[in-house]
C-alpha positions in Angstrom: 71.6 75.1 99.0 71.9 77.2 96.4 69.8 79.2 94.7 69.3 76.4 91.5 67.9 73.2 90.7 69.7 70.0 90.8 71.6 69.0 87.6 71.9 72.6 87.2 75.1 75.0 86.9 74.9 78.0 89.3 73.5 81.0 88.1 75.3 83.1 85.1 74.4 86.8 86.9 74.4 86.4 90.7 76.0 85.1 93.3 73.2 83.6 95.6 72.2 84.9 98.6 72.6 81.8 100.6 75.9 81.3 99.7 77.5 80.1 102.9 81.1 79.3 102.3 83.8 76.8 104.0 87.2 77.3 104.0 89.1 74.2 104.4 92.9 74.7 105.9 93.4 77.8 108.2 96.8 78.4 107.0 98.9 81.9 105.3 96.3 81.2 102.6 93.0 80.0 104.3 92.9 82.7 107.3 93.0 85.9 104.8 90.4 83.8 102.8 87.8 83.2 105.0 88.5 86.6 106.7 87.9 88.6 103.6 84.6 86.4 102.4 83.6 86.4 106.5 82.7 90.7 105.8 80.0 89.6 102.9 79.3 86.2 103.4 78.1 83.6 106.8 81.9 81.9 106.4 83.5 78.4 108.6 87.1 78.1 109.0 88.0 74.4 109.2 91.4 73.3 110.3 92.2 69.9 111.5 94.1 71.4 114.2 92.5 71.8 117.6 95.0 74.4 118.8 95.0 76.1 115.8 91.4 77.1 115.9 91.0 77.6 119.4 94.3 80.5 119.1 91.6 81.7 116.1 88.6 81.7 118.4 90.5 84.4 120.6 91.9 86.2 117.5 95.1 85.2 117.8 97.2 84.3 114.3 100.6 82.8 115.1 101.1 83.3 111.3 100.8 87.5 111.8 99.2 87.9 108.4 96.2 88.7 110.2 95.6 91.6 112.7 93.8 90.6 116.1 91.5 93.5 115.9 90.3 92.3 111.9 89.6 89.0 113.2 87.9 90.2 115.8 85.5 92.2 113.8 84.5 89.4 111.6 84.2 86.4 114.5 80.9 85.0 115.3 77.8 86.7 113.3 76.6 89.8 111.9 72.7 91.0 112.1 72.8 89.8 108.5 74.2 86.5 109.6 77.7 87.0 107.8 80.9 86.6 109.8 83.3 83.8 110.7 83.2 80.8 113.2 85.7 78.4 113.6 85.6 74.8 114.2 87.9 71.5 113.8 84.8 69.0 113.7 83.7 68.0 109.8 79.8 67.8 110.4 80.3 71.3 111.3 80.7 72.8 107.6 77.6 70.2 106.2 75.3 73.6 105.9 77.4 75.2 103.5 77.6 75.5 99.7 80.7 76.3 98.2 84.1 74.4 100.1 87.1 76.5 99.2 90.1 73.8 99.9 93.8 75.9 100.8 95.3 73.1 102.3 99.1 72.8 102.4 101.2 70.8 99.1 104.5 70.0 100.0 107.1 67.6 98.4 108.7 65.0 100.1 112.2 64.1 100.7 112.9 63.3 97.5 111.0 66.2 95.7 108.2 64.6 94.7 104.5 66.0 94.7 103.1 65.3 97.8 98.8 65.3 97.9 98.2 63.5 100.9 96.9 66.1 102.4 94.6 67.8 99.9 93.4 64.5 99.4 92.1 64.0 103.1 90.7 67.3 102.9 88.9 66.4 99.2 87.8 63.3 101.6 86.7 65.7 104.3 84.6 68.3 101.9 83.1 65.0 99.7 81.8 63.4 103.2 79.1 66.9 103.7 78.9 67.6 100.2 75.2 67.9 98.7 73.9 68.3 95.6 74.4 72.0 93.5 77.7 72.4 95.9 80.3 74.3 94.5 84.1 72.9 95.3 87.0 75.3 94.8 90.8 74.4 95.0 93.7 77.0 96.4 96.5 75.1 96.7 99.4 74.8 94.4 99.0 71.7 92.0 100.5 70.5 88.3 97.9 70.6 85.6 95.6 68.1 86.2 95.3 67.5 89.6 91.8 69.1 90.5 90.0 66.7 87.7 92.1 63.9 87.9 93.1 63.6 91.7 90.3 65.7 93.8 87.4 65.1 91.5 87.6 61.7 91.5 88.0 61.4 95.6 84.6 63.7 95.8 82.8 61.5 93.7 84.0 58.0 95.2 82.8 59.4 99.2 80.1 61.7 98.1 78.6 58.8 95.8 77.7 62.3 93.7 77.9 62.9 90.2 80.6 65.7 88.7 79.4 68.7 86.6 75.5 66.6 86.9 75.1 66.9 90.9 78.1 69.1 92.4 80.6 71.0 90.1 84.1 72.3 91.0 86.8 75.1 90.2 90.7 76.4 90.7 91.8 79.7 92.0 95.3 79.5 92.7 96.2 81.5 95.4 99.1 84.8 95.2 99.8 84.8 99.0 102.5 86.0 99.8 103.7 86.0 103.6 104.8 88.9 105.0 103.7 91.4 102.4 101.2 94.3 103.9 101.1 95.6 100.6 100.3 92.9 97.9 97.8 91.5 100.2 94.7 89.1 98.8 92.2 91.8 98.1 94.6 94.1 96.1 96.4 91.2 93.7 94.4 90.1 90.6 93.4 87.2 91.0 92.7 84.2 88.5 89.7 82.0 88.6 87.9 79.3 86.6 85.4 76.2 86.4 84.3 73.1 85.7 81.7 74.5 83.5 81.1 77.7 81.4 78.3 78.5 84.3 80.8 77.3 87.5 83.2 79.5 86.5 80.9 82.5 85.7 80.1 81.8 89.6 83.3 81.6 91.2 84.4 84.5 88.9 81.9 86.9 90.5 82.6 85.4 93.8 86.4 86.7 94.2 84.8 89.6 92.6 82.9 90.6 95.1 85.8 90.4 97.7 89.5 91.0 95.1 89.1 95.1 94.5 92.1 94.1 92.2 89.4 92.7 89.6 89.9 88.8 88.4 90.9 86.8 85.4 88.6 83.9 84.4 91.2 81.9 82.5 89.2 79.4 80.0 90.1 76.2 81.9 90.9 74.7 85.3 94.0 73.3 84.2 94.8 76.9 82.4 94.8 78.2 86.0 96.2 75.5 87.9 99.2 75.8 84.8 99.9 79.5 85.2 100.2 78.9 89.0 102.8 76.9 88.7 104.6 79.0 85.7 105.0 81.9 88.0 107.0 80.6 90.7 108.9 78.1 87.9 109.6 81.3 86.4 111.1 83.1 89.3 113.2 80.3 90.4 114.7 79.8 87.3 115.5 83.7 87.3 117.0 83.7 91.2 119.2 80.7 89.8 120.7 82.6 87.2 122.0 85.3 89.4 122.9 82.8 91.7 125.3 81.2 89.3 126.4 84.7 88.3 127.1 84.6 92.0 129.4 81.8 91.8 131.6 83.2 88.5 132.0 86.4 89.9 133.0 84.9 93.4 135.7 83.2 91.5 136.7 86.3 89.3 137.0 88.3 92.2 134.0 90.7 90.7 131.1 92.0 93.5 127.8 90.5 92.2 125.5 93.2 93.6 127.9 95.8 91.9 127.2 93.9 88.4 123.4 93.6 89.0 123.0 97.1 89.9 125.2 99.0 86.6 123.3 96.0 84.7 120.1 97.1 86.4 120.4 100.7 84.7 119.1 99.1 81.3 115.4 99.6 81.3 114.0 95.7 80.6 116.9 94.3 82.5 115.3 91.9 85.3 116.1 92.8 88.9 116.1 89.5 90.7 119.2 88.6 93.5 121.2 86.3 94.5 120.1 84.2 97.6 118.3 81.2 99.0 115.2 79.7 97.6 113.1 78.1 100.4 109.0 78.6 101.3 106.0 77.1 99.8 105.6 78.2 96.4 109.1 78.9 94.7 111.0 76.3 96.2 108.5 73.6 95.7 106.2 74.6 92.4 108.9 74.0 90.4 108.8 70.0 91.4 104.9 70.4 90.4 105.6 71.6 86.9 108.7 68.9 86.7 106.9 66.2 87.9 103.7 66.7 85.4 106.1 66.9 82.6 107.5 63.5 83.4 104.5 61.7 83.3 103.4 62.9 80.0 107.1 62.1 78.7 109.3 64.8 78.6 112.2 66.1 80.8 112.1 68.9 81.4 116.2 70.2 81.6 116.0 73.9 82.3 113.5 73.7 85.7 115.5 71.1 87.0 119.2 72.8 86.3 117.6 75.9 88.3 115.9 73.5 91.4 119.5 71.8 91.3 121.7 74.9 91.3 119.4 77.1 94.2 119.3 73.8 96.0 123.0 74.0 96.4 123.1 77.3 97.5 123.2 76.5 101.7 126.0 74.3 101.3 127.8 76.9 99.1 127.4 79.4 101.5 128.0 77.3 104.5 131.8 76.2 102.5 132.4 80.3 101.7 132.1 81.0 104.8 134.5 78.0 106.4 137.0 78.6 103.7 137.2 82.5 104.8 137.7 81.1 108.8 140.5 78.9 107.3 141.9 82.2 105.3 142.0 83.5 108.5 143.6 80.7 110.5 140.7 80.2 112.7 140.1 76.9 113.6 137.1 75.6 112.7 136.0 72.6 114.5 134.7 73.7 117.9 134.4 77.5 116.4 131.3 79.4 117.8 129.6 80.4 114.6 126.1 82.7 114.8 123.3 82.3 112.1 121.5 85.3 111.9 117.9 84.1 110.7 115.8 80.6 110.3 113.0 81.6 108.8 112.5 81.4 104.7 112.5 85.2 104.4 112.5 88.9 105.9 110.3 90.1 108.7 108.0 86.7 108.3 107.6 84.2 110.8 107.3 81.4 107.9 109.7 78.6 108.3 108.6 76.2 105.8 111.1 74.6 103.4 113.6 77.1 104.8 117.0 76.5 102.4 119.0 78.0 106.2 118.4 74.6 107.5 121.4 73.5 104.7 124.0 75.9 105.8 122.8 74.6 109.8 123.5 70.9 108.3 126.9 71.8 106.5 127.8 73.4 109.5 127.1 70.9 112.0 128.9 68.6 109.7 132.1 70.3 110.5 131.7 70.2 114.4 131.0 73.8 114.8 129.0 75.4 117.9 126.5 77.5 116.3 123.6 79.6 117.6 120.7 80.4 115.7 118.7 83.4 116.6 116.1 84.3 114.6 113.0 86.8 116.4 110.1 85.7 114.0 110.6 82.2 114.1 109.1 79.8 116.3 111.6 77.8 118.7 109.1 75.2 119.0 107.7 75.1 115.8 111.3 75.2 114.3 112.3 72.1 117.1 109.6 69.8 115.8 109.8 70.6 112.0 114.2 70.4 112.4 115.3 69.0 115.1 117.3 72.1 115.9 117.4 75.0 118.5 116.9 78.5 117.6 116.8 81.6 119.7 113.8 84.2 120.2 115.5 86.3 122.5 118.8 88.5 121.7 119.6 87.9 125.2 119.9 84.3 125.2 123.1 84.9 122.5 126.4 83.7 124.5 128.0 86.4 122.3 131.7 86.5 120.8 131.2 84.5 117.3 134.3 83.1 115.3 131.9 83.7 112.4 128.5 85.5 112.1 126.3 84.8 109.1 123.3 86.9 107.9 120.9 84.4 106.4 117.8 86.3 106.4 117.4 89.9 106.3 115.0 90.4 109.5 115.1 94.2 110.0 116.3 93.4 113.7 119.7 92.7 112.1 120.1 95.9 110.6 121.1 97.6 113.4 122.7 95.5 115.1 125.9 95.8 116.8 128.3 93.4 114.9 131.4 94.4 116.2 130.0 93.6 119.4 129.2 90.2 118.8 132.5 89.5 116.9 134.9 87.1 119.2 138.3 89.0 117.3 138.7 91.4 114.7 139.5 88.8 112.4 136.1 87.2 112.9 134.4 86.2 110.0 130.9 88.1 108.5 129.3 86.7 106.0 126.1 88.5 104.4 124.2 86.6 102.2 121.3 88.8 101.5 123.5 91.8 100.8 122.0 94.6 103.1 124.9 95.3 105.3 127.6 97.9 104.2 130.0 95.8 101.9 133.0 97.5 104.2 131.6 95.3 107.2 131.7 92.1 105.6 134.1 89.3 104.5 131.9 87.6 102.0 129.0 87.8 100.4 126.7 86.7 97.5 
């Protein structure tokens, strides 16, 4: 328990000694979590997943944001009693005091917020939790959901009373996958609470483990607003070029050539053209939308950009056939090679990947294509799509009517194109712009 009486805040000035934290979901967010708190603080990684936590146990992350040796240093217990055990079993996390949920928060098919799953974990954390417990949300949410979803779901199981008998706080999280640089200890990182005292606690917590400092905005829904902003803010930016894309396609004008003389003005925002897939700006955007809704207002410029960078596979998957028919190669039947699955460079994340449009466009026309991407998964990528993709360079048949550059893995860079060409009049199409412009046939 903490260190504080019941119907009691947690202190203003220290974080308590016994604080023994729970991180619920194991995931690109969870793992660097309970990692970083596992150096200062006894820490238990929760994941409903068996397998995941037994590849954890023998410090092994599929996800590569963590280094085997750094999990290794942190598993099991220190002579202080701080360090990291995993486990998949819920009575396992009952001794601990502060549940930091990081589950997933997709959308479903039809782009609507889906909270099934931090709702079973709010189920999960309510079923051990105690009085003077100290809930925290990660995941990516529309204002409102961790007082007017979660809150109410600890309350109902726990049969404990909110802000009187357990209390509760949002920290959205700034992963992001791939990046050794902005990594969770150096990124600022933005807390708050339930009450002045809760979030004078949590604040102090991330303290003691973000060297980037923290923000305490003034409200949960402040933080669980801005969350959302950011990503909203970047796809709405990534959709502009993208339509700049499209115009200058048709004007016969290269797009990087634009956004590079443009880029020479000092304010002048360098975002490119490209696909918009992962978990945060590809789905936040539906968050923001979908709170608007409710409260009566539609909102018009969010849902131009989700529309527009939506479209952007298929548009690049029609580019590419129209310069095969320019070329009088026949499509149907054509052997067509998609360089990249995954949602972006040197990351082995394939979640709402925007290549699996250009795949369905392409299957469409009766095409044979390969898809070989070295970071992703084949299996992982078989049960989420329904598709094949290769690991192995070596598994290529080789000699592509059309090669395709989705992702900008630095495996391609180097790559021998000409060799993998079927003809000289074989199409390459780069849509990430990092291969010499004299090598390719289109691009965004």
């Amino acid at each position: 328990m903490l260190d504080h009486l019941p119907n009691q805040s947690p202190s203003k000035f220290e974080i308590p000694d016994a604080t023994r934290i729970a991180i619920i979901g194991l995931g690109y967010v969870g793992l660097p979590l309970a990692v970083e708190f596992a150096k200062k603080y006894p820490v238990k990684g929760f994941d409903i997943k068996q397998s995941r936590v037994d590849e954890l146990n023998n410090a092994f992350d599929r996800t590569l944001e963590t280094d085997t040796e750094v999990l290794k240093s942190v598993l099991g217990s220190d002579e202080v009693g701080n360090g990291l055990v995993f486990t998949s079993q819920a009575e396992a996390i009952a001794d601990c005091n502060v549940y930091i949920i990081s589950v997933p928060t997709p959308t479903d098919i039809n782009n609507r917020p889906d909270l099934s799953l931090i709702k079973k974990a709010s189920e999960s954390v309510a079923g051990v939790l105690k009085v003077g417990d100290v809930v925290i949300y990660e995941s990516t949410v529309y204002p409102g959901v961790t007082e007017e979803v979660c809150v109410p779901v600890l309350e109902r199981v726990s049969k404990l009373k909110f802000n009187g008998e357990f209390f509760a706080g949002y920290s959205p999280e700034r992963i992001n996958p791939g990046d050794k640089v902005h990594t969770l200890t150096n990124i600022l990182k933005v807390t708050s609470g339930s009450t002045p005292e809760t979030a004078d606690f949590i604040d102090k917590l991330y303290q003691s483990i973000v060297t980037a400092g923290t923000h305490k905005a003034p409200s949960i829904k402040v933080a669980e607003a801005c969350k959302v902003i950011e990503n909203s803010q970047r796809d709405i930016n990534i959709a502009f070029v993208n339509e700049l894309a499209k115009i200058f396609q048709i004007m016969g004008i290269d797009t990087h050539a634009v956004l590079e003389a443009a880029g020479t003005k000092w304010n002048f925002l360098n975002f490119k053209p490209g696909l918009v897939g992962g978990h945060c700006t590809g789905v936040d955007p539906y968050y923001l939308a979908q709170k608007a809704q409710e409260v009566g207002y539609h909102p018009e410029i969010i849902l131009a950009g989700r529309r527009l960078n939506d479209g952007m596979g298929t548009y690049v998957a029609l580019e590419v056939i129209k310069l095969m028919i320019k070329k009088d190669i026949a499509v149907k039947n054509s052997k067509i090679l998609v360089l990249g699955f995954t949602f972006k460079e040197n990351c082995p994340d394939v979640r709402n990947t925007r290549v699996i449009d250009i795949v369905k466009v392409l299957g469409e026309f009766e095409t044979c294509y390969e898809i070989y991407d070295p970071w992703a998964d084949p299996v992982e990528v078989e049960q989420e799509y329904g598709i094949k993709t290769f690991k192995d360079f070596n598994q290529l048949s080789g000699s592509y009517d059309a090669i395709i550059v989705a992702v900008s893995h630095r495996e391609f860079l180097n790559l021998d194109y000409n060799q993998l060409k079927k003809s000289i009049s074989s199409v390459i199409y780069d849509i990430k712009g990092v291969l010499d412009k004299t090598m390719v046939d289109g691009r965004l």
